[in-house]
C-alpha positions, 0 to 999 in steps of 0.5 A, a space after each residue: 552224019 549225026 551221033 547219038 547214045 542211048 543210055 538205059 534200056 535193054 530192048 532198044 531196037 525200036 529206039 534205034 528205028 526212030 532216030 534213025 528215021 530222024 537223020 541219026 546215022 551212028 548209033 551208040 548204047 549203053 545199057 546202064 546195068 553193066 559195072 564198067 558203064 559208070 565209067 565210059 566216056 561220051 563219044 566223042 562225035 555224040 550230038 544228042 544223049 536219049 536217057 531212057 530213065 525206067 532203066 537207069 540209076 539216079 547217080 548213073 543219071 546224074 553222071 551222064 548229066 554233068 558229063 552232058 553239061 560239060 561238053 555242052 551236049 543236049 538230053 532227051 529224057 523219056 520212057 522206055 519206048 519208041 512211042 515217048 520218044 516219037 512224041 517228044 521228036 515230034 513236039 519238037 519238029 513242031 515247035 522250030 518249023 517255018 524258022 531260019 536255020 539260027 533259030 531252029 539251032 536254038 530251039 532244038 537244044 533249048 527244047 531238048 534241055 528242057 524235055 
């Protein structure tokens, strides 16, 4: 079973539709615009952050990252919109089909660091 938390957003309904249809099966959000969101802790089963960033504050940003950098876990940074994120998922099908499962590993979370 694969994790990930969304951060940002309000209506994330059709975010939750895309990853889904992309194998993750456990869904966490965050809205970003509630006082005590500053202070969560990444779940601890989380594979993948998708920072939804027209939501979200640049400290609140920032936080996440290190927290992400940390625990050595990869960020999407997109739009609000499942559209963005479909393109960005899509890229990155394109960009590791045909390689061995080592080198998908690596160009998954190399794309993801930089997207």
């Amino acid at each position: 079973m694969s994790s990930v938390l969304i951060v940002g957003g309000d209506q994330i309904d059709s975010i939750k539709q895309v990853l889904h249809h992309r194998g993750f099966d456990d869904i966490h959000h965050w809205s970003g615009r509630k006082v005590g969101d500053s202070h969560k802790v990444i779940p601890q089963h989380t594979d993948l952050i998708v920072l939804i960033t027209d939501w979200i504050n640049h400290s609140f940003t920032h936080r996440i990252k290190r927290s992400a950098a940390k625990r050595g876990l990869k960020v999407i940074y997109t739009g609000n919109g499942s559209v963005q994120l479909q393109t960005r998922l899509e890229k990155l099908g394109e960009a590791i089909s045909g390689s061995c499962r080592k080198t998908i590993h690596t160009l998954f979370y190399t794309h993801l660091a930089y997207s």
